[in-house]
C-alpha positions as CSV (number, residue, x, y, z in Angstrom):
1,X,2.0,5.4,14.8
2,X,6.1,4.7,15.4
3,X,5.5,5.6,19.1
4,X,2.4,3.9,19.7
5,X,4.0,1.0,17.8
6,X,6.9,0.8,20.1
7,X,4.9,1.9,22.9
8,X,3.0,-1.9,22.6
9,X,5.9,-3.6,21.3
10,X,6.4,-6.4,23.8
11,X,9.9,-7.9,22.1
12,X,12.2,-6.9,19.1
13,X,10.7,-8.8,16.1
14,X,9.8,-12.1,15.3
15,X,11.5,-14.0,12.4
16,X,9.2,-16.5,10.5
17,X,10.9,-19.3,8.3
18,X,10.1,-18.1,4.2
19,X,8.5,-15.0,5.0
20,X,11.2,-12.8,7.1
21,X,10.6,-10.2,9.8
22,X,7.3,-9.4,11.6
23,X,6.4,-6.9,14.2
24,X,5.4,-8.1,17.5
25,X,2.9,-6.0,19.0
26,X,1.2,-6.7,22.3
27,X,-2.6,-6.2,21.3
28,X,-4.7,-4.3,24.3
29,X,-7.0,-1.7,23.4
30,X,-4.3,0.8,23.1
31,X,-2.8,-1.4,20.3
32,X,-6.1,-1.7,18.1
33,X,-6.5,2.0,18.6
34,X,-3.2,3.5,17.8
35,X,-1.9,0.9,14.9
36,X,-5.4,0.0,13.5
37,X,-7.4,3.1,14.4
38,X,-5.0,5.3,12.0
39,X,-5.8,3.0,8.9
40,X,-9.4,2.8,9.6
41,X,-9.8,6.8,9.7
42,X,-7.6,7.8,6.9
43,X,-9.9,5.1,5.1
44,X,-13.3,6.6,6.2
45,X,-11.8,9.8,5.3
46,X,-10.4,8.8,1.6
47,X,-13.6,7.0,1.5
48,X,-16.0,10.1,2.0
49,X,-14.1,12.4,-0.4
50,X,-14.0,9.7,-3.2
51,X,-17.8,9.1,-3.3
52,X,-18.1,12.7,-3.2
53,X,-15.8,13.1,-5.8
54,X,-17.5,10.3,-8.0
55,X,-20.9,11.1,-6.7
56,X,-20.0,15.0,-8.0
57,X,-18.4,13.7,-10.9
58,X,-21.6,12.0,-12.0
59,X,-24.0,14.5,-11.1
60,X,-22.5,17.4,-12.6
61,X,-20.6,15.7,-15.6
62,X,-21.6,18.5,-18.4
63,X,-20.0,21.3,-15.7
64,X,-16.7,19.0,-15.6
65,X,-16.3,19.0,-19.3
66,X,-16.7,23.1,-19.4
67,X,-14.2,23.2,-16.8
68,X,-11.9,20.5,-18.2
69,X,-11.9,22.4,-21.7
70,X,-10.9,25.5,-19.6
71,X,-7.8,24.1,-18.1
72,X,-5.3,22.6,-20.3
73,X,-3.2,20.5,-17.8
74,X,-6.4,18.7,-17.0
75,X,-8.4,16.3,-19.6
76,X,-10.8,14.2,-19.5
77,X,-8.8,10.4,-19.5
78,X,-6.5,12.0,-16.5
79,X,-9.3,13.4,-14.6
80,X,-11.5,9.7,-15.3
81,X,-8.0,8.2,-13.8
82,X,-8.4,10.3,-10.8
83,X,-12.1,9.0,-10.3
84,X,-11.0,5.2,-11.0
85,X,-7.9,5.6,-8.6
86,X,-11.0,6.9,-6.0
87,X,-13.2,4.1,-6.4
88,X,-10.2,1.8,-6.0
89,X,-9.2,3.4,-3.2
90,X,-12.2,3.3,-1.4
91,X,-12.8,-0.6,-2.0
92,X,-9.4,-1.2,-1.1
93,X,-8.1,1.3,1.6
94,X,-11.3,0.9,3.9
95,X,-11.8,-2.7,3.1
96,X,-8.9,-4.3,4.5
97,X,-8.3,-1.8,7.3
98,X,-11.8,-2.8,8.3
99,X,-10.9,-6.6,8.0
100,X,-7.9,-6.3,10.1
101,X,-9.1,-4.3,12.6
102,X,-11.8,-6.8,12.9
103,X,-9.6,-10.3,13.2
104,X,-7.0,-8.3,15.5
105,X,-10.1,-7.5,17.7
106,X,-10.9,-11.0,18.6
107,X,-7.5,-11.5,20.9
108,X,-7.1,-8.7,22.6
109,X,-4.4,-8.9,25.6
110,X,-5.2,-7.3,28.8
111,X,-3.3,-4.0,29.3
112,X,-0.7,-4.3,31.6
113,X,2.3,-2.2,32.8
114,X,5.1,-0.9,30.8
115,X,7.3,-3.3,32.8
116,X,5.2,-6.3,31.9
117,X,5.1,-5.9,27.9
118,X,9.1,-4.5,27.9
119,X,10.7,-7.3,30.2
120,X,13.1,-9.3,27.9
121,X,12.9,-6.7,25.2
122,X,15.7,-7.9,23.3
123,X,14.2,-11.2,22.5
124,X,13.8,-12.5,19.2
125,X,11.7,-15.2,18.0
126,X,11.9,-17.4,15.3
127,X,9.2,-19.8,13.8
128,X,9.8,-22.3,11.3
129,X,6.7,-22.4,8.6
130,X,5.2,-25.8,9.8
131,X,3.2,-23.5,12.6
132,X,1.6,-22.0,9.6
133,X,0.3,-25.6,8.4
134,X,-1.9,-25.7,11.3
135,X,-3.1,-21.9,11.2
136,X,-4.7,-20.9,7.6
137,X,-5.4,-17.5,9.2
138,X,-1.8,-16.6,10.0
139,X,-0.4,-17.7,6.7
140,X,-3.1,-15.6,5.0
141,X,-2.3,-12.7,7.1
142,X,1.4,-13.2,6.5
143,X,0.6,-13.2,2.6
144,X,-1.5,-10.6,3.2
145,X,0.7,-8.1,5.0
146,X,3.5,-9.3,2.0
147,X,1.7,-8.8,-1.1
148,X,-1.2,-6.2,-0.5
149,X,1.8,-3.1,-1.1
150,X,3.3,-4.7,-4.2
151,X,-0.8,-5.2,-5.7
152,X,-1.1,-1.5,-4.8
153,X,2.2,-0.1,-6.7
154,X,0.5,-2.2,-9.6
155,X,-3.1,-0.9,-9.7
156,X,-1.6,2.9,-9.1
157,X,0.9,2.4,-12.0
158,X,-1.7,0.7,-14.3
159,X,-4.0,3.9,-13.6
160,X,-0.9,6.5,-13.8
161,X,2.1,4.7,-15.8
162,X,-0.1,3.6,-18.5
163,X,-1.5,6.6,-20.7
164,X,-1.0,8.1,-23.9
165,X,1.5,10.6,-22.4
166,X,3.6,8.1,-20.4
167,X,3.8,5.7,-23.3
168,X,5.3,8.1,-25.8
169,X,7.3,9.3,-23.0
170,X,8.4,5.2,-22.7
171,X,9.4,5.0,-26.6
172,X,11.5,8.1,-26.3
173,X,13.8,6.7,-23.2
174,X,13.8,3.8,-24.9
175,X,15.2,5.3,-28.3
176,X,17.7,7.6,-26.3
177,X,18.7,4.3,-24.2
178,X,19.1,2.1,-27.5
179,X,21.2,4.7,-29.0
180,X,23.0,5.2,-26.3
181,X,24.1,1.6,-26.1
182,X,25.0,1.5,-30.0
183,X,27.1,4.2,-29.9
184,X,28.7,2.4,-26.9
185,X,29.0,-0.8,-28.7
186,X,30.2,0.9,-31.5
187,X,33.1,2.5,-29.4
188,X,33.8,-0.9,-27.9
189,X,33.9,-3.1,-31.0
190,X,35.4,-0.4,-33.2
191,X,33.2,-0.4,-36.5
192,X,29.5,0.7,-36.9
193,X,26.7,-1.9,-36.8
């Protein structure tokens, strides 16, 4: 996806006023295909193998509680988890590449020479925020493209970072940290508090 992204990359970057940096691809076909087409198959594939996995996990639920009794890494909240982090991944993932794929589709650039989309490469453009008044779409994209990875880190540490085993492990670094920073203060201050 790097070469194909700097193989259509027709200046440097564009800077836009409150958001930062943004990439500046020239978007022919080969564009949709290579930086789009990647998303939109890893989420067909993640899609297929997590409504099998749900799909097998519904069907054949008294066979996963033999199994999960046999295997003592694996219970049944984690391996639930693993089906929730599926569904979510298959709403998500395939969703949005879908969705961007789509609105990238409708301005496609005719495919011209290397020359053409490198000339000037060095350029870089900067954009104050009033063109974003005027264009919904491209401040929605810009949010979009800002936001969906720090939404993603939240779901997948509410479904990981949040159970029985993580919590406990939470109190402990906690009461090593706090003791830590007594004895410290202790040190510091010279009497015990």
């Amino acid at each position: 996806v790097a070469v194909v992204s700097y193989c259509v990359q027709s200046h440097r970057y564009n800077i836009v006023e409150n958001f930062g940096c943004s990439g500046s691809p020239w978007m022919d076909v080969y564009a949709i295909l290579g930086l789009h087409g990647s998303p939109v198959l890893l989420g067909a594939i993640s899609f297929v193998y997590g409504a099998i996995a749900i799909y097998n996990f519904i069907a054949q639920r008294r066979r996963f509680q033999v199994v999960l009794q046999q295997n003592s890494s694996l219970n049944t909240s984690r391996f639930v988890r693993l089906i929730g982090v599926a569904g979510v991944n298959i709403v998500i993932s395939l969703l949005f590449a879908i969705r961007e794929t789509v609105l990238t589709a409708h301005s496609v650039y005719p495919t011209v020479s290397w020359d053409y989309i490198h000339y000037d490469f060095d350029l870089v453009f900067t954009y104050d925020s009033s063109f974003l008044l005027g264009d919904p779409q491209a401040w929605v994209e810009l949010n979009l493209s800002r936001w969906l990875p720090c939404v993603a880190s939240f779901i997948y540490f509410a479904f990981f970072g949040m159970h029985e085993d993580m919590l406990s492990y939470y109190t402990y670094v906690w009461a090593r940290l706090s003791q830590a920073l007594l004895r410290t203060k202790e040190r510091i201050f010279g009497q015990p508090l």
